[in-house]
NUKE-418371 format. One record per residue (C-alpha): residue in one letter; chain; x, y, z. Coordinates in pm, 1 decimal. Each point is the difference from the previous one (the first is absolute). Last residue first. Example, Ala and Ser with C-alpha at 12.3 -4.5 7.8 and 13.67 -1.06 7.14 Angstrom:
BEGIN
<site S,A,<1367.0,-106.0,714.0>>
<site A,A,<-137.0,-344.0,66.0>>
# end
This chain:
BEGIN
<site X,A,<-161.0,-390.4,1702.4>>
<site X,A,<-130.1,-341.1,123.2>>
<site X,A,<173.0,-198.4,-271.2>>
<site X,A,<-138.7,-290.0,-202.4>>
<site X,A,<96.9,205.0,-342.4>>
<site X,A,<-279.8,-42.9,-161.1>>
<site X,A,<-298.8,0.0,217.6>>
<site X,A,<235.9,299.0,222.5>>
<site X,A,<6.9,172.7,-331.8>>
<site X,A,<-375.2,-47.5,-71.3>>
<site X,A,<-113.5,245.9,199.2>>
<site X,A,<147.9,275.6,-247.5>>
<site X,A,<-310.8,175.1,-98.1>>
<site X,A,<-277.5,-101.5,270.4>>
<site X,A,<-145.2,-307.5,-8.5>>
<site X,A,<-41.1,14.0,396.8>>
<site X,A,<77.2,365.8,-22.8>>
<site X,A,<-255.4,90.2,295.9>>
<site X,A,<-187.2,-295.8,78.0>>
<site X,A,<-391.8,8.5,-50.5>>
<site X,A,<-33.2,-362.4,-155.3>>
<site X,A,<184.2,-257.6,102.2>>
<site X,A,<156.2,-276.9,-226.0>>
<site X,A,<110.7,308.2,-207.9>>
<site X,A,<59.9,-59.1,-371.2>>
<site X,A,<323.0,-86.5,-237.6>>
<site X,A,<-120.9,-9.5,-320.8>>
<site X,A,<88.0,-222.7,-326.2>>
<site X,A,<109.4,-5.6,-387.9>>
<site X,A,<158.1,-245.4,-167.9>>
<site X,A,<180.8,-8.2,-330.5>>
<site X,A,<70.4,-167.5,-279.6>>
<site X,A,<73.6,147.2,-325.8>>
<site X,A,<-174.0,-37.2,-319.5>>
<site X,A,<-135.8,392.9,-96.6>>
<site X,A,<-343.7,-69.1,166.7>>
<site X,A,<163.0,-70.2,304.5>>
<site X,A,<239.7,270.6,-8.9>>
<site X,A,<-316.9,210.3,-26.3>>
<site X,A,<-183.3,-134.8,249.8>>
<site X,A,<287.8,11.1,240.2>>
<site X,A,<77.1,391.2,-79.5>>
<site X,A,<-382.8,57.6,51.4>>
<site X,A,<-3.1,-125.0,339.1>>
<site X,A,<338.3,183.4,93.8>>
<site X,A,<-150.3,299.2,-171.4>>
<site X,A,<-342.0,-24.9,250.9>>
<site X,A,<131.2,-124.1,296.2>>
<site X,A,<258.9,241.9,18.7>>
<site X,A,<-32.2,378.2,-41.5>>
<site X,A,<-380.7,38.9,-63.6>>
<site X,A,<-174.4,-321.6,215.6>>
<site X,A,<261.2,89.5,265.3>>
<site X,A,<-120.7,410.6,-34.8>>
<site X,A,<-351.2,-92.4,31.7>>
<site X,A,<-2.4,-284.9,288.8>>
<site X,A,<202.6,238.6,208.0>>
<site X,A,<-192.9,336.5,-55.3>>
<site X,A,<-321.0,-202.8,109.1>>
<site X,A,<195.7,-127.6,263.7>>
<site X,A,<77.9,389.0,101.4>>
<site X,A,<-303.1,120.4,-90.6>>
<site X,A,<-221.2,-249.6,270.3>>
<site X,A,<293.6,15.5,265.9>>
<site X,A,<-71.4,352.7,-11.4>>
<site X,A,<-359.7,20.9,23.6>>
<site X,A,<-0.9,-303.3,320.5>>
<site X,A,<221.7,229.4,156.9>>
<site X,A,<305.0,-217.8,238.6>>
<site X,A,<255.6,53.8,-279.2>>
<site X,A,<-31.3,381.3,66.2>>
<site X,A,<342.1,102.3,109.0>>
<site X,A,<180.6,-325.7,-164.1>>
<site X,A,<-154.9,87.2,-313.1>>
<site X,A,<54.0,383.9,-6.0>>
<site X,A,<385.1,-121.8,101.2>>
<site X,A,<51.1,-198.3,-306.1>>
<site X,A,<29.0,-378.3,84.8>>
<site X,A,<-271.6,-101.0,-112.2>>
<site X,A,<-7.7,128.2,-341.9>>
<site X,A,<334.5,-109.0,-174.8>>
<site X,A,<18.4,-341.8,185.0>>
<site X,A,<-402.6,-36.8,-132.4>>
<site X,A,<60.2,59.1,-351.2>>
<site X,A,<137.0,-354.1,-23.7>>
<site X,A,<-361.2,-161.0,154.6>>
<site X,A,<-12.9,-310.6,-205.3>>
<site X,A,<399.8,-107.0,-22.7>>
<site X,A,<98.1,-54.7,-389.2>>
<site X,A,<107.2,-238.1,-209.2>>
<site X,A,<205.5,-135.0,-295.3>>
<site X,A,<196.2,-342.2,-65.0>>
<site X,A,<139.8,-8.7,-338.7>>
<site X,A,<156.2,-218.3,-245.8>>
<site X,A,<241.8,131.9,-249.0>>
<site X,A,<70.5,-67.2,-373.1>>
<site X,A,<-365.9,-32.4,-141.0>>
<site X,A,<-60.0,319.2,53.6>>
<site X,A,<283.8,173.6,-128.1>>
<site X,A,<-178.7,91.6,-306.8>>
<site X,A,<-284.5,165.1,180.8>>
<site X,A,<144.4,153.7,273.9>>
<site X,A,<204.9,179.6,-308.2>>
<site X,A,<-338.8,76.8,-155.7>>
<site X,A,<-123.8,140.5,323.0>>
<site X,A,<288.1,227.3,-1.4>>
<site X,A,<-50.4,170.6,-316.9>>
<site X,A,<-228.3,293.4,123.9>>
<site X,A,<201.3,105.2,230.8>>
<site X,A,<326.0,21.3,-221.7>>
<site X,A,<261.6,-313.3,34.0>>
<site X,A,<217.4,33.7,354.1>>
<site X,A,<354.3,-70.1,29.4>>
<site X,A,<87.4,262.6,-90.8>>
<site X,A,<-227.3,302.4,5.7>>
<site X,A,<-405.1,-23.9,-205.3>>
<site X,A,<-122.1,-99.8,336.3>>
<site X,A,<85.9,172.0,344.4>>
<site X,A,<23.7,-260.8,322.1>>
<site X,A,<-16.8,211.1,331.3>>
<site X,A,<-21.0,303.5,200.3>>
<site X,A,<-299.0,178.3,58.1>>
<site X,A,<-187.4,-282.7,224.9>>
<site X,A,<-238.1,196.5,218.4>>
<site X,A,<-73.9,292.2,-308.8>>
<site X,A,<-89.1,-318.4,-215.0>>
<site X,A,<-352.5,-20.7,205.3>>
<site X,A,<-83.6,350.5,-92.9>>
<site X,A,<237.6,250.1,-255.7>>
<site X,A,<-123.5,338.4,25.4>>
<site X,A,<-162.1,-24.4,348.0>>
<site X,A,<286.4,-233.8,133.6>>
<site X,A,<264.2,275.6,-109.2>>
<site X,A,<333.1,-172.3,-91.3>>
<site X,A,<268.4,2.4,253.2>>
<site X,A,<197.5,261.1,-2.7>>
<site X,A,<78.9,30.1,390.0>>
<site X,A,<152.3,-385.8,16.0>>
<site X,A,<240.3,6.2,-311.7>>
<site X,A,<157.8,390.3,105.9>>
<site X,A,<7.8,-197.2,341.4>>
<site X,A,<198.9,-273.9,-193.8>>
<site X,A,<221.9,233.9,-163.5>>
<site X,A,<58.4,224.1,226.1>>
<site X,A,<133.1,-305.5,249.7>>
<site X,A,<191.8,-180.0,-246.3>>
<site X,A,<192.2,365.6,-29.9>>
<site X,A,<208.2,-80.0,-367.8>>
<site X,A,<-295.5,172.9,-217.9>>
<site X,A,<15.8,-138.6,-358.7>>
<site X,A,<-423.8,-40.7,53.0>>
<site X,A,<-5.7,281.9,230.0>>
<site X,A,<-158.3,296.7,-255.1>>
<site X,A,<-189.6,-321.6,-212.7>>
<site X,A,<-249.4,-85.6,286.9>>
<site X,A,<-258.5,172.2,-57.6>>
<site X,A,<8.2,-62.0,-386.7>>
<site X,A,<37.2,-334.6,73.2>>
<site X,A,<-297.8,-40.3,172.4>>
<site X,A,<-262.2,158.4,-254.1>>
<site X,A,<199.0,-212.0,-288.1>>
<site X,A,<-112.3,-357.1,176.1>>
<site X,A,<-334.4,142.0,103.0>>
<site X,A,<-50.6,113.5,-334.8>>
<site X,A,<94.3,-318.5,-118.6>>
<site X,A,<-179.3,-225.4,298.1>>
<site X,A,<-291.3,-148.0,-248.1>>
<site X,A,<72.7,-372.4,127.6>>
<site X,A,<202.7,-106.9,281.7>>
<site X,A,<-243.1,78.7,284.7>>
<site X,A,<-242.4,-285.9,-88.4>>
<site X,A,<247.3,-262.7,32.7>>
<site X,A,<20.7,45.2,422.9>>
<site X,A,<188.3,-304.6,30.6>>
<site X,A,<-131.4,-222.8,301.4>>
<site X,A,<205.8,-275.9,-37.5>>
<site X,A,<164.0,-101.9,-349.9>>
<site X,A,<166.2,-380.1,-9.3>>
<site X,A,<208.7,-114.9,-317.7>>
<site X,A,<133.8,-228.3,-163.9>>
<site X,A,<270.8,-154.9,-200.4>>
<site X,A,<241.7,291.7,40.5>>
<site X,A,<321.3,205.8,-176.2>>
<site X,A,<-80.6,-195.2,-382.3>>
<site X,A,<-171.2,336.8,-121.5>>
<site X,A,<37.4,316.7,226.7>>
<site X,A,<132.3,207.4,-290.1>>
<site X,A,<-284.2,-13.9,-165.3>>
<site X,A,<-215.9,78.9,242.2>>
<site X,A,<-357.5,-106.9,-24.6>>
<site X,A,<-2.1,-240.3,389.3>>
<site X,A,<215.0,268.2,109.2>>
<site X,A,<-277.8,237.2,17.4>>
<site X,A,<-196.2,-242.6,248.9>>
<site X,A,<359.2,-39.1,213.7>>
<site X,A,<6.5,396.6,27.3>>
<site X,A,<-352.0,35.3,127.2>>
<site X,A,<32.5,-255.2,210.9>>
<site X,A,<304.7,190.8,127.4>>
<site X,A,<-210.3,289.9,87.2>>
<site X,A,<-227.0,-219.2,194.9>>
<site X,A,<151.1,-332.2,77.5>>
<site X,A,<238.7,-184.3,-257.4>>
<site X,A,<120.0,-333.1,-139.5>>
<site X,A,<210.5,-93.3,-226.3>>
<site X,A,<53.7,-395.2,-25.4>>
<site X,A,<289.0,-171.7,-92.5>>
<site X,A,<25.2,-326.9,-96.5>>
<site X,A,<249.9,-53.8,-307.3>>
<site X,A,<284.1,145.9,221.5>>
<site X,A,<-84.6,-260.8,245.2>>
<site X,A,<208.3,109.7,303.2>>
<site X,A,<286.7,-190.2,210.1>>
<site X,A,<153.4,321.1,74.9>>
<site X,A,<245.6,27.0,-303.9>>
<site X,A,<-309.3,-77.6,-221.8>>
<site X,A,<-82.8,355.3,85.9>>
<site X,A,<235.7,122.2,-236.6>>
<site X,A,<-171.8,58.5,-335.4>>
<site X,A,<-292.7,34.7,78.2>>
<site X,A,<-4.3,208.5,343.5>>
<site X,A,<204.0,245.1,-197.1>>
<site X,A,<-210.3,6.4,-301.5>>
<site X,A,<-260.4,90.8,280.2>>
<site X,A,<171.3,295.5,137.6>>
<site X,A,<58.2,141.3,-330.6>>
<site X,A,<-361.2,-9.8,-56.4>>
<site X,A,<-93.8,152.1,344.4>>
<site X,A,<245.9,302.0,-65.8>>
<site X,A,<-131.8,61.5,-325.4>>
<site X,A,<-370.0,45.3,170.8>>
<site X,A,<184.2,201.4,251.0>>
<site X,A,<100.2,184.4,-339.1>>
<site X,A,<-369.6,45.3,-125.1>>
<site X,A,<65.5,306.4,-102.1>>
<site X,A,<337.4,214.1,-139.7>>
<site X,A,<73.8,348.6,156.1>>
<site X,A,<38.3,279.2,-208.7>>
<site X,A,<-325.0,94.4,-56.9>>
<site X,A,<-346.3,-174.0,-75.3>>
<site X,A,<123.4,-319.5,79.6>>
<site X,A,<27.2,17.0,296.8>>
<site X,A,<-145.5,-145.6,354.7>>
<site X,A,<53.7,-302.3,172.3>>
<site X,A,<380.0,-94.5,97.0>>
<site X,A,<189.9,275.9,119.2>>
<site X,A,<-339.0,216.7,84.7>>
<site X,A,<-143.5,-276.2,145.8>>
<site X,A,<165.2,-327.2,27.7>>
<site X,A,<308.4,-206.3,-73.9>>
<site X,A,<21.1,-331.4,64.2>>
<site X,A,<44.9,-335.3,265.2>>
<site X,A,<-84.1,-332.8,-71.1>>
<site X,A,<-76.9,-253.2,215.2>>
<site X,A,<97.4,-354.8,-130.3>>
<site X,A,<-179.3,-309.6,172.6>>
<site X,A,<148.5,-320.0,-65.5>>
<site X,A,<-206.4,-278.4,127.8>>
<site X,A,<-50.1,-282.2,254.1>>
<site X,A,<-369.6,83.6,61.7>>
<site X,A,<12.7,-10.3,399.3>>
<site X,A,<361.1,131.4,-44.0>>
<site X,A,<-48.6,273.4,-212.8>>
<site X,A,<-333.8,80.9,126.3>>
<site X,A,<155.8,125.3,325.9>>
<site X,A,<269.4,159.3,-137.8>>
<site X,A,<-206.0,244.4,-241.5>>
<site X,A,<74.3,304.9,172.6>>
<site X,A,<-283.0,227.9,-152.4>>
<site X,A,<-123.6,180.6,316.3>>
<site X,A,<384.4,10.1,85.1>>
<site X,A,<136.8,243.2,-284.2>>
<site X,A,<196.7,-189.4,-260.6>>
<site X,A,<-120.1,141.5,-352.7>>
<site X,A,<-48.5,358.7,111.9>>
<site X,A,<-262.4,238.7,65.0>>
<site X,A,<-145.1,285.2,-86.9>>
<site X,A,<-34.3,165.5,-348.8>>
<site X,A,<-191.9,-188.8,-243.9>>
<site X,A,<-304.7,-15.2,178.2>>
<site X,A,<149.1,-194.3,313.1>>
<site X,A,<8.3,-400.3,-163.7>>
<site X,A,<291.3,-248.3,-25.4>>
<site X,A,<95.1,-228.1,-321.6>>
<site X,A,<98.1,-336.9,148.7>>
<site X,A,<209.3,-239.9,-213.6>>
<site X,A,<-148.7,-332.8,109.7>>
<site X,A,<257.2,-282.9,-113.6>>
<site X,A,<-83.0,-418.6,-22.8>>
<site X,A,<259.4,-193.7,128.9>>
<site X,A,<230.9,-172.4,-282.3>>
<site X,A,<278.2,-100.8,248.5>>
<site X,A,<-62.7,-202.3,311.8>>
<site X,A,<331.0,-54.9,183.0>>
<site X,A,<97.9,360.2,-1.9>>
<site X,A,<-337.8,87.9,93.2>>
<site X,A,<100.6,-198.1,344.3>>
<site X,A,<-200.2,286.5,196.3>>
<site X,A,<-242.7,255.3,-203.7>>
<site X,A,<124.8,267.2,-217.1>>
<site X,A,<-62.2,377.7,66.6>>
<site X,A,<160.6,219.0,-265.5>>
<site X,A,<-11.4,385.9,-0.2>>
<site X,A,<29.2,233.1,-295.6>>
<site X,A,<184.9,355.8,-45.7>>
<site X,A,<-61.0,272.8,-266.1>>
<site X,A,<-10.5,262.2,263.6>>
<site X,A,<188.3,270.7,-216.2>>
<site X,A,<-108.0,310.0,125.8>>
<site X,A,<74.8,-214.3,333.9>>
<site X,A,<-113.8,43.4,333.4>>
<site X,A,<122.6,-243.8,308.5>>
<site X,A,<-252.7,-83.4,216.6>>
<site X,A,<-5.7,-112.4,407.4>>
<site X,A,<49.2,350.9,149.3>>
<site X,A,<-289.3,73.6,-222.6>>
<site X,A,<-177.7,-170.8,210.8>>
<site X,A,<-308.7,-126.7,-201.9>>
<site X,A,<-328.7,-11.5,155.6>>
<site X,A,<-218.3,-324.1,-111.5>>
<site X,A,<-355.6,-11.8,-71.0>>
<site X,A,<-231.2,192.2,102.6>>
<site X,A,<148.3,310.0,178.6>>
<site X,A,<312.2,-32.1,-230.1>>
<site X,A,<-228.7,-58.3,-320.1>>
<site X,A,<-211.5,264.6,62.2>>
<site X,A,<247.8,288.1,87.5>>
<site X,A,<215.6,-73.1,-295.8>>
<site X,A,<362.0,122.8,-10.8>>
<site X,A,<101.1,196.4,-311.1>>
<site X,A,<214.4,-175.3,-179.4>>
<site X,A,<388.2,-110.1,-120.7>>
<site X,A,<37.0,-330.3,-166.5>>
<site X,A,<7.9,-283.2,237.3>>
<site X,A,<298.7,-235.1,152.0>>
<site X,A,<-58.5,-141.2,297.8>>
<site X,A,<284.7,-6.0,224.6>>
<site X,A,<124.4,-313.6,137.9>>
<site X,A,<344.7,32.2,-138.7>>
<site X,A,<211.3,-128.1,-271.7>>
<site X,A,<-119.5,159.1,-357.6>>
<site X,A,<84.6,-270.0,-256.5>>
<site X,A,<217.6,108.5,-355.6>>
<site X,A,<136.3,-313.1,-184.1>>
<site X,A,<-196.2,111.2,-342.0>>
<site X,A,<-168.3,327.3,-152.4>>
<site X,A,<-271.1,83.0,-222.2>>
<site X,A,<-104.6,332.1,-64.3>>
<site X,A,<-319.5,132.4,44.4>>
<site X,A,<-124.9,278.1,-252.0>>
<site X,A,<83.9,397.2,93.3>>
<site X,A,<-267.0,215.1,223.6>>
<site X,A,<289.1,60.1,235.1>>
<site X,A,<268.3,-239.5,-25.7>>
<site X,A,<-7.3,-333.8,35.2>>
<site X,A,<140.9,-345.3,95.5>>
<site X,A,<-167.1,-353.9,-39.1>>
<site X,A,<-16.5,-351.4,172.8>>
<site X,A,<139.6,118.3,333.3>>
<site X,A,<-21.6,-328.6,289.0>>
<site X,A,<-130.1,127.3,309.9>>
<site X,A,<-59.2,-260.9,234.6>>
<site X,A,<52.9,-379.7,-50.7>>
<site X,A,<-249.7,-130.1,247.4>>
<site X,A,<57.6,-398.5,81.9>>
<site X,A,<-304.1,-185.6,162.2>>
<site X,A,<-111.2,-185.0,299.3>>
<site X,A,<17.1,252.3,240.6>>
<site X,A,<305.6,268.8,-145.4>>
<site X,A,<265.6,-143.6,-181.5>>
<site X,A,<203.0,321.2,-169.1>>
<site X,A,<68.8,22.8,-345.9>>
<site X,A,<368.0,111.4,-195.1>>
<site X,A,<13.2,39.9,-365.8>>
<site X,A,<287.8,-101.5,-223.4>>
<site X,A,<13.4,172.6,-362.3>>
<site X,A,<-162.1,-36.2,-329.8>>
<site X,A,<5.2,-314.7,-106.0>>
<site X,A,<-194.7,-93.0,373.8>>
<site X,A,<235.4,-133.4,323.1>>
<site X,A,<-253.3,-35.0,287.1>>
<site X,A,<183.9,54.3,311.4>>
<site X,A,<-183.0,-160.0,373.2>>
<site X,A,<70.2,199.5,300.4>>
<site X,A,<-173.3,-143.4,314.7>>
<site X,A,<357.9,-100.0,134.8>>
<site X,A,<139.6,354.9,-60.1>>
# end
């Protein structure tokens, strides 16, 4: 094919497409896995198709109303989705050393996938002239909970890692910078980019990093949570019906009026499990690492509100002067408690520890507009796309 351009790497030959200003190499595999096992490197292995590749899930109501639905005509699932996708701006082939995003998507910990369209980074790749990496990873029950039985946590977490020694080492093949990379990462993958910053095993992958609207607050004192859930879900866990398992997943969900504000978000990062340190130890590894990384950290003002107002109670009564009262007192509350709060806290405290970092807020121009800094508003800001 004309538009066909072949990027020969050390580890194999990888085919990208030329798509409006900028070449998309789909679906290269950085790792292999088996259930609840570590990722496994692996070379020369590319996934041709337009398919996006995502670990298997639930579908999500909210964000296909909202924000994009998924045909699942259009997705290929993998156990194993350990895939990443490159977008490189025009004549990058000329211009070597570009700086490299590595983007870290967001749905809880369990939706999602690394190339969906609200995050198709296309646009900004060629008004920027970067690299932009999405990566892809597993989630939920394959990649988010254990631990506390025979499966191992934290192994989406792995996944990431892996994906990003990948994007080191070989990215230089696509005119990158592989000593300017920057991880970056919106809601549940802020999360994961702010616990990379004291990882170990993350040292020398990335320069920088930019967190957006990470809901820090829900990481901490999950344990019980953490054991609670795997407990239900331990009778499927080795189950080979992807569809058993992920409804056994969806209708054991922790109680909300045993567990609160974590009961939203059960799956995710578990410390005291590779590659995690113990709760209480990982401000001290933020700590020491923070003179290593710079950081750019922030959150939208009315988060809470793409959570709230667009439950059907809401939408029913949004035109009750009572209700609209609770609900943005409910919004103000819970974004001050799950993100502005940490996320401000997290900057003081790298601050005080050395490292740079800025923090900011993305605000409505207009007041009174349903989700106008809503959770997730920013993709279109950052991506330049009207999905």
């Amino acid at each position: 094919m004309s538009n066909s351009i072949i990027y020969p790497t050390s580890v194999g030959y990888f085919s990208g497409i030329k798509e409006n200003n900028v070449t998309i190499v789909k679906n290269i595999r950085y790792a292999k896995s088996e259930r609840y096992h570590n990722p496994i490197p692996v070379q020369n292995e590319q996934f041709i198709s337009d398919k996006i590749v995502m670990c298997p899930q639930n579908p999500s109501d909210l964000t296909d109303k909202y924000l994009e639905k998924i045909d699942i005509n259009d997705c290929h699932f993998d156990e194993s989705p350990q895939y990443l996708t490159i977008t490189i701006p025009d004549n990058s082939q000329n211009n070597k050393n570009l700086p490299v995003v590595v983007w870290i998507h967001g749905g809880s910990y369990e939706y999602g996938a690394g190339s969906i369209g609200t995050s198709d980074p296309s646009v900004w790749v060629d008004e920027q002239h970067i690299i932009v990496v999405s990566l892809t990873f597993r989630l939920g029950i394959f990649g988010f909970l254990g631990g506390y039985d025979k499966r191992k946590a934290n192994l989406g977490l792995l996944d990431i890692i892996e994906g990003l020694k990948w994007v080191k080492e070989n990215i230089a093949a696509f005119g990158g910078d592989h000593n300017n990379i920057t991880i970056m990462g919106q809601s549940a993958g802020g999360d994961a980019v702010t616990h990379l910053l004291g990882i170990e095993k993350a040292d020398n992958l990335f320069k920088r990093a930019i967190i957006h609207s990470a809901p820090l607050s829900l990481r901490v004192k999950k344990a019980k949570l953490n054991k609670y859930f795997s407990k239900e879900t331990a009778n499927v866990q080795n189950d080979s019906d992807l569809s058993k398992l992920l409804n056994t997943q969806n209708n054991n969900r922790p109680p909300l009026l045993q567990f609160g504000l974590k009961a939203f978000m059960p799956f995710g990062l578990e410390y005291g499990f590779d590659p995690l340190p113990k709760e209480n130890e990982m401000q001290q590894s933020w700590n020491k690492n923070a003179n290593k990384y710079d950081v750019l950290i922030g959150n939208n003002t009315e988060e809470a509100s793409f959570f709230l107002k667009t439950t059907n109670f809401y939408l029913k009564y949004k035109n009750n002067t009572i209700n609209n009262f609770i609900t943005i007192k409910l919004i103000n509350g819970i974004t001050n408690s799950i993100y502005k709060n940490p996320c401000t806290k997290f900057a003081n405290d790298y601050s005080k520890a050395g490292g740079n970092i800025y923090y900011y807020t993305i605000s409505p121009l207009i007041k009174g507009i349903d989700l106008a800094a809503g959770h997730c508003i920013d993709l279109p800001l950052i991506f330049a796309n009207e999905k």
